[in-house]
C-alpha positions as CSV (number, residue, x, y, z in Angstrom):
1,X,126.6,50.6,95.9
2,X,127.5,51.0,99.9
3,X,131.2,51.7,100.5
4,X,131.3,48.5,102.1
5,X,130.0,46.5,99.4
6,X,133.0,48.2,96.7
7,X,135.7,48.0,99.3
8,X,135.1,44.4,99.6
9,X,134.3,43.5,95.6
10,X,137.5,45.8,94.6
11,X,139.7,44.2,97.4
12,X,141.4,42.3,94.2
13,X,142.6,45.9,92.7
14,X,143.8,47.4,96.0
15,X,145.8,44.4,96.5
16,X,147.5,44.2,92.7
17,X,147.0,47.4,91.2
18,X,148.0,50.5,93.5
19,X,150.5,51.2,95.6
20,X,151.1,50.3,99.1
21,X,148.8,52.4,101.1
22,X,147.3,53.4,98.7
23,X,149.8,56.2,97.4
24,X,148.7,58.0,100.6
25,X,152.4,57.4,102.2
26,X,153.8,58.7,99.2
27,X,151.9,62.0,99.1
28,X,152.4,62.8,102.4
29,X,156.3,62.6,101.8
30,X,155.6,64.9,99.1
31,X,153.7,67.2,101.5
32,X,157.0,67.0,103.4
33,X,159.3,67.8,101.0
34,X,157.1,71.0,99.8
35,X,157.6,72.5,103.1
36,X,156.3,69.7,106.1
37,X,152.4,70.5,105.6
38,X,150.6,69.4,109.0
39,X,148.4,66.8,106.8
40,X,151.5,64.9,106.1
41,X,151.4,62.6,109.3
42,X,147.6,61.9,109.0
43,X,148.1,60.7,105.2
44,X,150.4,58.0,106.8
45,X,148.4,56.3,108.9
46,X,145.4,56.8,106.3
47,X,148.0,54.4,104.3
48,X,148.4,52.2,107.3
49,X,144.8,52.1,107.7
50,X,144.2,51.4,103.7
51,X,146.8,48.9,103.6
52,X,144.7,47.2,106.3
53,X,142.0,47.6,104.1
54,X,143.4,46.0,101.4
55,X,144.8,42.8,104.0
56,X,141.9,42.2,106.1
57,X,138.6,44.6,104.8
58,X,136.4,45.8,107.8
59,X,133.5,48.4,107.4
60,X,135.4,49.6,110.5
61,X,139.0,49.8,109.2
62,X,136.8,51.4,106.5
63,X,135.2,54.3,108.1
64,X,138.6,54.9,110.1
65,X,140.5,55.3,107.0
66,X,138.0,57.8,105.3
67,X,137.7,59.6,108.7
68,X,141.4,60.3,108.9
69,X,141.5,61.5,105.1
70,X,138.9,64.0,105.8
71,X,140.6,65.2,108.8
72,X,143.9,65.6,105.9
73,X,141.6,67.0,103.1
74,X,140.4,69.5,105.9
75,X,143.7,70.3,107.1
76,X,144.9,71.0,103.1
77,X,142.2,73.5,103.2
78,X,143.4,75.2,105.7
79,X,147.0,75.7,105.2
């Protein structure tokens, strides 16, 4: 199934059952807390973006919001 096509069947669940942003906001405060890890600011806005998702779904908001969790997921690596 395209990623488009389960973002916008599963916007129910994003909405009801997870928590805002995703859990991305919270993680990065945990990141924070173990010693302010440089992924820690991109995890936020890849909440803002997800909680955009999960208002208004766009293949576009989308693509953003996966692009700026691989930039974290790379930056975990890393450090």
């Amino acid at each position: 199934m395209p990623l488009w096509s389960a973002v916008k069947k599963e916007k129910h669940q994003l909405t009801e059952y997870t928590a805002p942003g995703a859990t991305r906001p919270l993680y990065a405060d945990f990141l924070d807390e173990a010693g302010s890890h440089p992924a820690a600011p991109l995890y936020r806005v890849a909440g803002e973006l997800w909680s955009q998702v999960a208002r208004d779904p766009s293949p576009e908001l989308v693509r953003q919001a996966a692009q700026v969790e691989e930039e974290a997921a790379e930056l975990l690596v890393r450090f």
